[in-house]
C-alpha positions in Angstrom: 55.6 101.2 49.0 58.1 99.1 50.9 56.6 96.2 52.5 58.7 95.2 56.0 58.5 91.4 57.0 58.9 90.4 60.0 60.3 86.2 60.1 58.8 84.0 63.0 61.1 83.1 65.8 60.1 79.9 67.4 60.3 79.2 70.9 62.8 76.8 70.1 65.0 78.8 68.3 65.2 81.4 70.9 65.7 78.6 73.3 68.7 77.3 71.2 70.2 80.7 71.1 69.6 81.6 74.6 71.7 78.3 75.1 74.5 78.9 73.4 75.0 82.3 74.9 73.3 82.9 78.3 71.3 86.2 77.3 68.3 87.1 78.2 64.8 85.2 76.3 63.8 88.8 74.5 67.3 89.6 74.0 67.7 86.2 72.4 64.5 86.8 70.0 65.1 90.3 69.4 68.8 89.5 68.2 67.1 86.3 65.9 64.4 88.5 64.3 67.3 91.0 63.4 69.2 88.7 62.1 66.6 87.0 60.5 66.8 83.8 62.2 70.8 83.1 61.1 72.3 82.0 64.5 75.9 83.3 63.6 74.5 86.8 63.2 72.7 86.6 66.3 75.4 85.7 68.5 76.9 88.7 67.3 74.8 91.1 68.2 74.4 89.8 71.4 77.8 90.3 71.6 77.9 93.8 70.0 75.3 94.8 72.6 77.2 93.6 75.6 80.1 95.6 74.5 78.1 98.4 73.5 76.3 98.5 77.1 79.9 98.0 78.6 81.4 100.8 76.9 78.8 103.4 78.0 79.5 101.9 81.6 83.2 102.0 81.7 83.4 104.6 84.1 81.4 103.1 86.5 82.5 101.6 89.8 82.4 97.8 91.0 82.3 97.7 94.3 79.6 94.8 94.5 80.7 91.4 93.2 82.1 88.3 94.9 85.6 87.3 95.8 86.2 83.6 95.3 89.8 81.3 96.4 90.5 77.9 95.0 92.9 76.1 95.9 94.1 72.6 94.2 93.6 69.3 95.7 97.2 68.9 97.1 97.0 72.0 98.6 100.1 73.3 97.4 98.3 76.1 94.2 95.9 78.5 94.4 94.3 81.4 92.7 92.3 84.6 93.9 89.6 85.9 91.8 87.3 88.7 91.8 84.5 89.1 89.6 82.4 93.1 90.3 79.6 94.8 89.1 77.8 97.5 90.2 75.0 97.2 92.9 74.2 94.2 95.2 71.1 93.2 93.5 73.2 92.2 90.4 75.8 90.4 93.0 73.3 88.2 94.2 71.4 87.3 91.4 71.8 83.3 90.5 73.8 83.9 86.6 76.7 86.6 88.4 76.9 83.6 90.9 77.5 81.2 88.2 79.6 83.5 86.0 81.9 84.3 89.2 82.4 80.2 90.0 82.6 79.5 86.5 85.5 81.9 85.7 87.1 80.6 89.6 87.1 77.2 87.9 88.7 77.8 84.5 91.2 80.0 86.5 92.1 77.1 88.9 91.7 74.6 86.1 94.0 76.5 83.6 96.3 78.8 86.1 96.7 81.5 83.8 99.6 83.6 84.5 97.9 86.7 84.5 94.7 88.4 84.5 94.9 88.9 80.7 95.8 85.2 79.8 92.7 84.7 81.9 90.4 86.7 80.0 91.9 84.6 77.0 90.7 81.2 78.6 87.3 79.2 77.8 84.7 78.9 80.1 82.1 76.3 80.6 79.9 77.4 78.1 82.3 77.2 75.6 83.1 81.5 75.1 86.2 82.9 76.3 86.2 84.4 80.2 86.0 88.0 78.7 83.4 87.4 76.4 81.3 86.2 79.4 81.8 89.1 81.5 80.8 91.3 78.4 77.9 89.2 77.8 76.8 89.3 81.4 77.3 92.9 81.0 74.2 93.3 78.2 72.0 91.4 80.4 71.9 92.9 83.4 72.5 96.3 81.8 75.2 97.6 84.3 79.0 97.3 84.1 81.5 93.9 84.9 84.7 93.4 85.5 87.3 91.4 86.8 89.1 94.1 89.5 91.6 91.5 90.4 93.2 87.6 89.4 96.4 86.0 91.6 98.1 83.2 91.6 100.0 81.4 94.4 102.2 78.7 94.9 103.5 77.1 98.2 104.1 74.2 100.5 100.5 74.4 101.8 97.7 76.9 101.1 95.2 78.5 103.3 92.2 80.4 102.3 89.6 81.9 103.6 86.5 83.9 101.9 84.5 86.7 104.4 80.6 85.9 104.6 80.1 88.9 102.6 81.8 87.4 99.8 83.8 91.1 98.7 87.1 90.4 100.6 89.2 87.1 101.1 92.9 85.9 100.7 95.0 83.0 100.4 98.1 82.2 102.6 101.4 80.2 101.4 103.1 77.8 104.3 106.5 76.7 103.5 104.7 73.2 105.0 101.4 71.2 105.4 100.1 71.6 109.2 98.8 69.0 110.7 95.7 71.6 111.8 94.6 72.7 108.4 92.2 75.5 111.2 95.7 77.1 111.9 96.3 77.9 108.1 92.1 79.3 107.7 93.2 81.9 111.0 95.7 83.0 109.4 94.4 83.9 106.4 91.3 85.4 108.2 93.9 87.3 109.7 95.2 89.0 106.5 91.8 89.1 105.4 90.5 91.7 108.5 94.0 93.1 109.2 95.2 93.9 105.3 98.8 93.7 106.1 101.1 95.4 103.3 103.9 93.1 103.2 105.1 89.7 105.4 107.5 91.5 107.1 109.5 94.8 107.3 112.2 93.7 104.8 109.6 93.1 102.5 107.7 95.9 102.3 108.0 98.3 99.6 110.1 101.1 99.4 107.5 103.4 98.3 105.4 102.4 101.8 108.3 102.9 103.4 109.2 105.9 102.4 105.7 107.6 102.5 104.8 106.4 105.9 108.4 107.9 106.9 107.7 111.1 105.2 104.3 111.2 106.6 105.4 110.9 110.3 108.1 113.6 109.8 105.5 116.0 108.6 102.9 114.6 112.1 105.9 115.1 114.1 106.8 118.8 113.0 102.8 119.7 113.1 103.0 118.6 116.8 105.6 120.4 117.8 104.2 123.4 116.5 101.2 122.9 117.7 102.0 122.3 121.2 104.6 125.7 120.9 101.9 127.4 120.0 99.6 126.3 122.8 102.0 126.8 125.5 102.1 130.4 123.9 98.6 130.8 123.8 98.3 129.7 127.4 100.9 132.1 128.6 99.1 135.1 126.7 96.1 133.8 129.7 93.8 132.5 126.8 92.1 128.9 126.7 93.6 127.5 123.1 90.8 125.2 123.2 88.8 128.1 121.5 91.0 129.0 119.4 91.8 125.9 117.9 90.0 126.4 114.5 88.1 129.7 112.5 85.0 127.6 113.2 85.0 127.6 117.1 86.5 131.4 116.8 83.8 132.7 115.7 81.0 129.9 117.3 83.1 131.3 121.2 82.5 134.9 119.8 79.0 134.3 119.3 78.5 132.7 123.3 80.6 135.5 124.1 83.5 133.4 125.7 86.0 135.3 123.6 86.1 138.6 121.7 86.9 139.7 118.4 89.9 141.8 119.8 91.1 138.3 121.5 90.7 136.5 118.2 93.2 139.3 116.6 95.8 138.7 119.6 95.7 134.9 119.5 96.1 135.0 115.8 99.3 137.3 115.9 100.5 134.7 118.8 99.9 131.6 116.1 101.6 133.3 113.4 104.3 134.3 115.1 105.1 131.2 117.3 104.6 128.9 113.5 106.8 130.6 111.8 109.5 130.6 114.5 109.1 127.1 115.8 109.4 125.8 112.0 112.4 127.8 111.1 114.1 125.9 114.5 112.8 122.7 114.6 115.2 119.6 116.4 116.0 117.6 113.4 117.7 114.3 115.0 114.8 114.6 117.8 112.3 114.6 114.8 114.0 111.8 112.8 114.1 109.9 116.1 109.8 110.3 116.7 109.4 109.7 113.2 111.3 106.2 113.3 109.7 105.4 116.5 106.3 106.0 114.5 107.5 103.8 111.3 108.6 100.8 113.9 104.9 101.4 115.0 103.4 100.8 111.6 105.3 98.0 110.9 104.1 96.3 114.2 100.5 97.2 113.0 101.1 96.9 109.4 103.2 93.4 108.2 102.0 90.2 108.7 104.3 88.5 111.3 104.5 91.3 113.3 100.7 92.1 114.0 99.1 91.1 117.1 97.3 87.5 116.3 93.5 89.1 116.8 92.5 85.1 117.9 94.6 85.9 120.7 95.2 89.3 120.9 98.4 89.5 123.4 100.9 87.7 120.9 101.8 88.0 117.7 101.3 86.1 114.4 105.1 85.1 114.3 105.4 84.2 117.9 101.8 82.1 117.4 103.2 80.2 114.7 106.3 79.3 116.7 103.7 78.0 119.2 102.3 75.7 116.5 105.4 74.4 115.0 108.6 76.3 115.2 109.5 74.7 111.7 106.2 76.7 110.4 106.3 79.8 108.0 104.3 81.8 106.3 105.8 82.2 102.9 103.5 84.6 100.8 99.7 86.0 100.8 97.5 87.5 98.3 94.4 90.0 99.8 91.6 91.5 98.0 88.8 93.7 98.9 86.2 94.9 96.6 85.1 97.8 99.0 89.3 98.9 98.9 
């Protein structure tokens, strides 16, 4: 007959434990009776158990957390950190809170170069930033992560954090202002505008070249479309109900249209598609299109968006309001809800 002991934990001794890693009380005397009462083995379990309830979660999403900027005391370094879990309810809770600050403060502290150097740095309590996350991962049972970690150095630096704590950024000045306000607008203003790049000669070549390729293709669907709408309208048919199969057949069934009018207008659609895209302007389209790519730069990098404080000028001519001298130099963004 095998006889099965079980060792008395103290209070004490889960206390002690619980201390030197953050878990839970019952996670802490669970881990203690396992290992019967040898700390070292204990530790690692917890450990072993945050992983384990991290791994089954890996495909889960983190779109709750909290977004935090720190900036040094001269104002000229700053990082952007962003520590996410799953639902709210973990997001608000007291130890995410702390975890989030504490890893902030070793970032800011230690200005890693990287997100992985980061996860390589010691926190507060003495356990490396990604042993934290996986530990805070076995308490609350549902997946951590840190989404995103930047760095930025300038003249002067600007932050701002949104009330909901899930987006913020920091700004880089090529200067200190003598309104440290002006700085915060600005980077509310990348914050709720999420410009791509500072400018147009900045902005990637990929963006550029998508958003170019997307307005070619708007510009050839337009042109077809309003062919084949003039067409329609010659034939003597409304092309309002004939604009999708859905409103076909709802207009057949009020009996504003019939299903021999449905046949004609399709053979006028057909044929007026395949003849406007085999003869389509090309300069005239390349001309729309950049028209439409000088739009989304206006509405897309920094300088050139309309200051929303304001609302008639832009960010560029506001700063030159300010302080002609003044420039923005660089900007980091992050939104956990992106």
């Amino acid at each position: 007959i095998q006889e099965i002991f079980t060792m008395e934990i103290k209070a004490a001794d889960v206390a002690k434990l619980r201390k030197m890693t953050g878990a839970g009380m019952m996670d802490c005397k669970k881990a203690l009776v396992e290992a019967n009462g040898d700390y070292e083995k204990a530790k690692e379990i917890i450990r072993e158990k945050g992983k384990l309830v991290a791994a089954k979660r890996s495909d889960r999403e983190t779109t709750e957390g909290s977004v935090i900027a720190k900036v040094t005391a001269d104002n000229k370094k700053a990082i952007l950190v962003s520590l996410g879990c799953e639902t709210d309810f973990v997001a608000n809770n007291e130890e995410f809170k702390a975890l989030a600050e504490d890893i902030a403060n070793t970032a800011i502290n230690n200005y890693p170069a990287d997100l992985e150097a980061l996860k390589a740095c010691k926190l507060s309590s003495g356990v490396t930033v990604e042993e934290g996350v996986t530990q805070q991962t076995g308490k609350s049972g549902e997946k951590h992560a840190i989404p995103y970690y930047s760095t930025l150095e300038a003249g002067y630096i600007a932050s701002y954090i949104h009330i909901n704590h899930k987006v913020g950024a920091i700004v880089g000045f090529n200067k200190p202002m003598a309104d440290a306000h002006v700085g915060k607008e600005i980077a509310m203003q990348v914050t709720a505008m999420n410009p791509v790049s500072l400018t147009k000669d900045d902005c990637p070549k990929e963006v550029i070249e998508k958003e170019l390729e997307v307005a070619v293709e708007k510009t050839k669907e337009e042109m077809v479309k309003k062919a084949v709408e003039a067409a329609i309208k010659k034939a003597g048919f409304n092309p309002a109900h004939f604009d999708s199969e859905d409103h076909m057949e709802s207009n057949q069934s009020k009996g504003w249209i019939t299903a021999e009018d449905v046949v004609k207008v399709k053979e006028i659609i057909a044929k007026v598609t395949a003849e406007k895209s085999a003869n389509m302007p090309e300069q005239m389209i390349n001309n729309i299109a950049q028209g439409r790519l000088a739009k989304f730069f206006k509405e897309s990098t920094l300088e050139e968006q309309t200051f929303v404080q304001d609302g008639k000028i832009s960010v560029r001519e506001y700063l030159k309001k300010v302080d002609p001298e003044l420039k923005i130099t660089g900007f980091r963004r992050f939104s956990l809800a992106d």
